[in-house]
C-alpha positions as CSV (number, residue, x, y, z in Angstrom):
1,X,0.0,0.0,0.0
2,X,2.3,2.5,0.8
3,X,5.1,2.9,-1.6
4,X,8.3,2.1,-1.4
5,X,10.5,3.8,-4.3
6,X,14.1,3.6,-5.0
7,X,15.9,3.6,-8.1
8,X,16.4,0.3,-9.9
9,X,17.8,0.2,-13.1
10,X,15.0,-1.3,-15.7
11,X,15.4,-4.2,-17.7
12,X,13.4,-2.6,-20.5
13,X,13.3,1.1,-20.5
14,X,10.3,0.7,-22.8
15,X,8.9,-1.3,-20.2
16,X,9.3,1.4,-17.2
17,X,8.4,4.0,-19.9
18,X,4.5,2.0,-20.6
19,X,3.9,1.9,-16.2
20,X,5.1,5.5,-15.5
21,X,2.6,7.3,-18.3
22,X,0.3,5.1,-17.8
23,X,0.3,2.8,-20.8
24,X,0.6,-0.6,-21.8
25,X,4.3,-2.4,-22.4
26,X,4.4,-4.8,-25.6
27,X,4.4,-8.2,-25.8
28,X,8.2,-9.2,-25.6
29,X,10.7,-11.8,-26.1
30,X,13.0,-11.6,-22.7
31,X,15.1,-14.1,-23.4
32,X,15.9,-16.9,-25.8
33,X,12.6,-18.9,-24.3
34,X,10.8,-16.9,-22.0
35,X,7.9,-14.3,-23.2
36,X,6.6,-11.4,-21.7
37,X,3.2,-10.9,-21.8
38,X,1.2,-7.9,-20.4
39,X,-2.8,-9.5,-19.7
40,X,-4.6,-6.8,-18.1
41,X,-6.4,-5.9,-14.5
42,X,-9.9,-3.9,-15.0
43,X,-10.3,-0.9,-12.4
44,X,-7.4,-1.5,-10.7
45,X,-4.7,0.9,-10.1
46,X,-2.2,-2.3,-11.0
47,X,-3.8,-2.0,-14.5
48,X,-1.9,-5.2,-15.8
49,X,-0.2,-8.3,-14.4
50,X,2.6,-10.2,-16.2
51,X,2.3,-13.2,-17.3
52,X,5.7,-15.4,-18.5
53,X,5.5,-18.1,-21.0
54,X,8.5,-20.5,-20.7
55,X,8.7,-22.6,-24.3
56,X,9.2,-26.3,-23.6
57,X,9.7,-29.2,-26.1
58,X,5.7,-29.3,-26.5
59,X,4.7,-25.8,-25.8
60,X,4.6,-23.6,-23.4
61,X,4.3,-23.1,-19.3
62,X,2.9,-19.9,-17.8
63,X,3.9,-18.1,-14.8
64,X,0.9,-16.7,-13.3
65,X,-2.6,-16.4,-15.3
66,X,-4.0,-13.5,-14.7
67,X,-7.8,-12.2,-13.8
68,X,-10.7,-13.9,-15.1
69,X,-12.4,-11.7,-17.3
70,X,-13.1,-11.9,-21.8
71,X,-10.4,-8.9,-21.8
72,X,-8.1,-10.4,-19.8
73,X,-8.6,-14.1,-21.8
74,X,-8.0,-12.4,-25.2
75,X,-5.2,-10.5,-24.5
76,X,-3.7,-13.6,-23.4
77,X,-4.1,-15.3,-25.9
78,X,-2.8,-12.6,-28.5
79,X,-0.2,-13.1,-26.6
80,X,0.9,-16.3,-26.8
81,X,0.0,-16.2,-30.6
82,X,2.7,-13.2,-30.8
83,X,5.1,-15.9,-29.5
84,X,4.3,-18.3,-31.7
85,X,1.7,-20.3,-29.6
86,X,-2.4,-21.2,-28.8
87,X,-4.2,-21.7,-26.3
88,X,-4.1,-25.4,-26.4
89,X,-0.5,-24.9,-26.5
90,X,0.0,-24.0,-22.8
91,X,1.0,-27.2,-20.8
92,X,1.4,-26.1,-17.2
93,X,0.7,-22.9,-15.2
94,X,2.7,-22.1,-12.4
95,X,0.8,-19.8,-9.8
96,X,3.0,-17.8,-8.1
97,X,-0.2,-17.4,-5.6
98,X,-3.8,-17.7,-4.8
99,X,-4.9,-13.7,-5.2
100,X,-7.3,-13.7,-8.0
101,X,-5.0,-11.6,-10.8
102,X,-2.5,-14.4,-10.6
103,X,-5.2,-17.7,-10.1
104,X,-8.3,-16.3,-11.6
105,X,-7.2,-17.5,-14.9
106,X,-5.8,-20.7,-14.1
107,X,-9.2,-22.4,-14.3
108,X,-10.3,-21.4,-18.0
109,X,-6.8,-22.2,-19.0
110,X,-7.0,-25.5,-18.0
111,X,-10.7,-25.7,-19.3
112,X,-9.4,-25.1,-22.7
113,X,-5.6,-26.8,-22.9
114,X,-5.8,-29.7,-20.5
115,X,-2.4,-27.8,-18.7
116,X,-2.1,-28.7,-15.1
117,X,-2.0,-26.3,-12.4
118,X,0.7,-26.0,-9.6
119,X,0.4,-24.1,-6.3
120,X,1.6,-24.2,-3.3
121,X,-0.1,-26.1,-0.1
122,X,-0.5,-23.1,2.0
123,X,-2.8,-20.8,-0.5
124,X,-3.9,-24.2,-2.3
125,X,-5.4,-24.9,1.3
126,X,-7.7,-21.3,1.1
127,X,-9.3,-22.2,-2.5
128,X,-12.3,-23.8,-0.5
129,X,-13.3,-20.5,1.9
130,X,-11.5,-17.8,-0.4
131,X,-13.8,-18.6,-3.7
132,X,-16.2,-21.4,-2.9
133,X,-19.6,-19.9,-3.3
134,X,-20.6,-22.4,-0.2
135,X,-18.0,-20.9,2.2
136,X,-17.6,-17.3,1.3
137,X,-20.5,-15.8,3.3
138,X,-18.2,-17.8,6.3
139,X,-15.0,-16.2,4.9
140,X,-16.9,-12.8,4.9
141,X,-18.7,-12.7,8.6
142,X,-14.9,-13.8,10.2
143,X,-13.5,-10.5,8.2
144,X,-16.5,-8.4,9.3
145,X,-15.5,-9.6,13.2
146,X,-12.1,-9.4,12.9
147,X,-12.4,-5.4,11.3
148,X,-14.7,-4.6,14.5
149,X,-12.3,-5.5,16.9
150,X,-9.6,-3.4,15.3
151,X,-12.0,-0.6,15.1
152,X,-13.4,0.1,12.2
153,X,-16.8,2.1,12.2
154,X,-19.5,-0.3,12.2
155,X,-21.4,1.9,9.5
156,X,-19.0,0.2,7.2
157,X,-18.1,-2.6,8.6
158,X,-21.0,-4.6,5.6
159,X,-18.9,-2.7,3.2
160,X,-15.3,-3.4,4.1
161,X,-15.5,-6.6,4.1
162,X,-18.2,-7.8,1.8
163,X,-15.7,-6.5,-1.3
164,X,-14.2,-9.8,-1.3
165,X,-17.3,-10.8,-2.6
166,X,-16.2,-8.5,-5.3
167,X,-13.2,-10.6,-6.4
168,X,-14.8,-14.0,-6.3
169,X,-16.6,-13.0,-10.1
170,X,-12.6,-13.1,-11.4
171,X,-11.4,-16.5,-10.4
172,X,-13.0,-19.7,-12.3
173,X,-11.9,-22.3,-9.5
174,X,-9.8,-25.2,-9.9
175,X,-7.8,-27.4,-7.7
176,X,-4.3,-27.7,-8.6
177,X,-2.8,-30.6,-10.1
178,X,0.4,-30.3,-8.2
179,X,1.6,-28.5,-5.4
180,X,4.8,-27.3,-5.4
181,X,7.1,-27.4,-2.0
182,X,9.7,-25.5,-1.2
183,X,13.3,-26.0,-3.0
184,X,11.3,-28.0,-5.4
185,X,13.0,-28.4,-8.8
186,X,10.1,-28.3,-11.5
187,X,9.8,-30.6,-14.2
188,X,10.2,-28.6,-17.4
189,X,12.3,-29.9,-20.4
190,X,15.0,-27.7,-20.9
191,X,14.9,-25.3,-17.9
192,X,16.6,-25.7,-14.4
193,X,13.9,-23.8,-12.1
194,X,13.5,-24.1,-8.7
195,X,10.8,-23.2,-6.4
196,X,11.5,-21.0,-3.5
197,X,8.6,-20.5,-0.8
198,X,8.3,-16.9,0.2
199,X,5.7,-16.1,2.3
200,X,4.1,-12.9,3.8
201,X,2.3,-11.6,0.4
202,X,-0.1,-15.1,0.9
203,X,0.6,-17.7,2.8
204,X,1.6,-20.0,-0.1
205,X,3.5,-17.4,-2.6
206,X,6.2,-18.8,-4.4
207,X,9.0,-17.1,-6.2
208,X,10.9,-19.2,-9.1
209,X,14.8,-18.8,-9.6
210,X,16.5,-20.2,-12.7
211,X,20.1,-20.6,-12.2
212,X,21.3,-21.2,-15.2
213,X,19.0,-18.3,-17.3
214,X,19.7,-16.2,-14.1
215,X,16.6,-15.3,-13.7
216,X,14.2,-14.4,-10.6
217,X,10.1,-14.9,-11.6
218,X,9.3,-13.0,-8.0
219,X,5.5,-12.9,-8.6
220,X,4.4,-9.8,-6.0
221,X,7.4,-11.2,-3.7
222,X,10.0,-8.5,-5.1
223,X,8.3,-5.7,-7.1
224,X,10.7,-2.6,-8.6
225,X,8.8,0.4,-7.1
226,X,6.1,-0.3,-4.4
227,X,5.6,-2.9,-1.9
228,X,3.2,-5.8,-1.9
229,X,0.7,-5.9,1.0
230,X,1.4,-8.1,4.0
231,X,-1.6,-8.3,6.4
232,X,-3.4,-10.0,9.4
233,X,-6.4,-10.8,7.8
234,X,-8.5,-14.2,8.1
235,X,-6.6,-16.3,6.5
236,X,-3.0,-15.1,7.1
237,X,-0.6,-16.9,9.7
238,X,-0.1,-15.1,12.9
239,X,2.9,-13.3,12.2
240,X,2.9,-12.5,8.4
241,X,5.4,-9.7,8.3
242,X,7.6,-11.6,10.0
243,X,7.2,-14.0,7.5
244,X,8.0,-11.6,4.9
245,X,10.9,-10.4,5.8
246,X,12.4,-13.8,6.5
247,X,12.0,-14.8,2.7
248,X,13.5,-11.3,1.7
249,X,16.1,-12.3,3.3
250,X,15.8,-16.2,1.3
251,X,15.5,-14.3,-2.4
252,X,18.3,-11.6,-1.5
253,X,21.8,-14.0,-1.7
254,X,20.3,-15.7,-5.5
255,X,22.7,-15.4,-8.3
256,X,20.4,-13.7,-10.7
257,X,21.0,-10.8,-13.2
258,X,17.0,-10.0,-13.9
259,X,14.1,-9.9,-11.7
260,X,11.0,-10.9,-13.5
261,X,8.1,-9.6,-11.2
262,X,4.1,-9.9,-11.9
263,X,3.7,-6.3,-12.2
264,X,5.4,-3.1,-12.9
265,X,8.4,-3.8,-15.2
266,X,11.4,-6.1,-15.0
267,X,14.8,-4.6,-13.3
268,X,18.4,-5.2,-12.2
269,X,19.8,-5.0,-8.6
270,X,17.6,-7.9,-6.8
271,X,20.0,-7.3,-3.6
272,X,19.7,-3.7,-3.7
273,X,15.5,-3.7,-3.9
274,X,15.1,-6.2,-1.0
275,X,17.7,-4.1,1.2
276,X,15.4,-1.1,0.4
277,X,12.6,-2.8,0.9
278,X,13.0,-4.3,4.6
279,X,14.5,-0.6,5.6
280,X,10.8,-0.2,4.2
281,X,9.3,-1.5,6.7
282,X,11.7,-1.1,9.5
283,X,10.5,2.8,8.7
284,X,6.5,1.9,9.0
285,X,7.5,0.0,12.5
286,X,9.6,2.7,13.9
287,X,6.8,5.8,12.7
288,X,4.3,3.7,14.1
289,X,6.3,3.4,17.5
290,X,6.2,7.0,17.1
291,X,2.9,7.5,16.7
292,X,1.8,4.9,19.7
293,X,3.9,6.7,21.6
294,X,2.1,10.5,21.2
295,X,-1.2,8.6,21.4
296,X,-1.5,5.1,23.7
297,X,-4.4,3.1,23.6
298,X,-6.0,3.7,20.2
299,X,-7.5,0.8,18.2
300,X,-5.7,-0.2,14.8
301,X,-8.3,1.2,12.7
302,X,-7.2,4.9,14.4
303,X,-3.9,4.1,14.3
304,X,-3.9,3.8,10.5
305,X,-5.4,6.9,9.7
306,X,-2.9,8.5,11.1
307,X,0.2,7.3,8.8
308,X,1.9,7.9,5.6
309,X,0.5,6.3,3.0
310,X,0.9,6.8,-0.6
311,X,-2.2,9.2,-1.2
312,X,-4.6,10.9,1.7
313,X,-6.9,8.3,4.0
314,X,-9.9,10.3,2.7
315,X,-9.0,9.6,-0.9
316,X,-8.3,6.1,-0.1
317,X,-11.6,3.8,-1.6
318,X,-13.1,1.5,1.1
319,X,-11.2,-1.9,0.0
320,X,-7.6,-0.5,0.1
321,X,-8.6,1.0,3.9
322,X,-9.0,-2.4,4.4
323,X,-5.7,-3.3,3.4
324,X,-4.2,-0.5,5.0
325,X,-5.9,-1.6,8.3
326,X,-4.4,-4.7,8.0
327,X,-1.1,-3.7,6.6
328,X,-1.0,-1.6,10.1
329,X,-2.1,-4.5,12.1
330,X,0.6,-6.8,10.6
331,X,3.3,-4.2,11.8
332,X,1.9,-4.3,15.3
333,X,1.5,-8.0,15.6
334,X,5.2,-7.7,14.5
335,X,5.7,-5.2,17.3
336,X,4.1,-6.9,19.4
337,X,6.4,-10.4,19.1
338,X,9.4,-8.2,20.0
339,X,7.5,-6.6,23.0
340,X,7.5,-3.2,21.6
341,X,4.2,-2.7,22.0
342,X,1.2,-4.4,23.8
343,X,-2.4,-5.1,23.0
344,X,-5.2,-4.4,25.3
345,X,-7.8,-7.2,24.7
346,X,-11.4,-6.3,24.5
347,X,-14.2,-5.5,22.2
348,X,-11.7,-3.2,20.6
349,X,-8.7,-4.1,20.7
350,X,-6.2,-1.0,21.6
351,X,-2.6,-0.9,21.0
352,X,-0.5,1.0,23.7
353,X,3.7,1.4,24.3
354,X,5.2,-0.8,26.5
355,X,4.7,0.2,30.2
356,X,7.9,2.4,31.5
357,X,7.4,4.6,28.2
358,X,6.0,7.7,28.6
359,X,3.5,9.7,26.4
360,X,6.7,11.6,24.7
361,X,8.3,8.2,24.0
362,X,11.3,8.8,27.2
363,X,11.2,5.9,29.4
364,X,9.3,7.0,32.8
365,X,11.1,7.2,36.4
């Protein structure tokens, strides 16, 4: 949510040139093998994700999908016939993870070509209450629970979180055919690619590193100008920033030379990126700190009106508060770990500084 810019040097100037004014970046050959292909997000500020198609012996395998919609499906496949390929062409798709402009795809794909599908266990395991129709009113209620007792204002509590409703018309469903584990060397005829779990993003988000290409697919892992969102939410793990910055740390030490990410535009300097990116964070905690320590005992909700973000809170439309809210509750569960901060259980939940700290942020006596 908020951003997190630092210079990187492009891969494609071209590339960087389409995000920054707004446009759309070609279809391109990367590399001798591996396509580029720009399928795009309706009303979203992300406007496109990008999808990778990796030629094999018989075809091709996808990294990533994209979201399910007849505008996303054609551009697609114009894409793949750019490169040389169909539809029916597409043997495997590799889902970096389970949010619905990488999955919501999947499921026609594999309608139409027969190609398996590979995820992950931990997002594989939230197909069933993220986009069953049976489950989601569950997944919803929980969400709706879990934003009252971090404060938001119950007039919009039915709004906040009914909007994943919203993103359940993108996804066509499927169960994948494999899931990939961790270290996990994939199958594909002429490639060496290896699977590296990086949590924090979604449980289950993989990144995929080819040695030999040295290349980095980073899905929303690694991203060249913002950050990808890492929230306590209903179907995170406890702790998922911590989670996060752990497999920053995993993804920083690979020999690569190109970072290949689901959105934006590809770029150099992997290392440099992730260092930026954890000092990120380590920012948000410490203004956060700050902020707790000027004003003890608010609930989340208040506390995240009150920071930095990349446009004003009022400006901000009702789904990304939501992720803001829980962008700001991940930080303070991380806080929280490190006894940094404390949480006063109750109806509302209310996040103070440690006791000995005084309103200033001095330590008292």
């Amino acid at each position: 949510m908020a951003g997190a810019a630092r210079g990187v040097t492009p891969a494609n100037e071209a590339q960087r040139t389409a995000w920054r004014t707004g446009g759309f970046p070609d279809v391109e050959k990367v590399r001798p093998g591996v396509w580029s292909i720009p399928v795009p997000i309706p009303q979203n500020p992300l406007r496109y994700v990008l999808v990778y198609a990796l030629e094999v012996p018989d075809g091709v395998v996808i990294v990533d999908a994209g979201w399910d919609t007849d505008e996303a499906y054609a551009a697609l496949r114009e894409g793949l016939a750019t490169a040389g390929y169909v539809i029916g062409d597409v043997k495997g798709v590799l889902v970096t993870h389970i949010h619905a402009d990488h999955y919501g795809l999947a499921g026609r794909v594999r309608e139409d070509s027969g190609a398996w599908v590979g995820l992950h266990p931990a997002d594989a395991a939230l197909i069933r209450d993220r986009y069953d129709d049976d489950y989601l009113d569950g997944l919803i209620e929980r969400e709706r629970s879990a934003l009252r007792i971090a404060g938001a204002p119950e007039e919009m509590l039915d709004e906040l979180a009914g909007s994943s409703k919203m993103l359940r018309a993108f996804v066509t469903v499927v169960k994948p055919d494999r899931l990939i584990e961790d270290g996990e060397r994939l199958d594909l005829p002429g490639w060496n690619l290896r699977a590296l779990w990086t949590p924090g993003h979604s449980p289950g988000h993989l990144c995929f590193v080819e040695p030999d290409r040295r290349l980095l697919f980073s899905g929303d892992h690694v991203l060249p100008r913002i950050t990808p969102i890492v929230a306590v939410h209903t179907q995170s793990p406890p702790n998922p920033l911590a989670d996060y910055l752990d497999a920053l740390a995993k993804v920083r030490d690979e020999a690569v030379d190109e970072v290949l990410p689901a959105h934006e535009y590809r770029f150099l300097e992997l290392a440099d990126r992730v260092d930026h990116v954890i000092a990120h964070h380590h920012e948000r905690l410490e203004e956060i700190e700050e902020q707790l320590a000027l004003k003890s005992g608010v609930t989340c909700w208040e506390l995240a009106t009150s920071l930095t973000w990349s446009r004003p809170w009022d400006t901000i439309v009702p789904f990304m508060r939501r992720a803001a809210n829980n962008e700001t509750l991940a930080h303070l569960v991380w806080l929280e770990a490190r006894g940094r901060v404390r949480r006063e259980v109750g109806e509302r939940e209310r996040w103070h500084v440690p006791y000995g700290v005084a309103a200033d942020g001095r330590g008292e006596g």
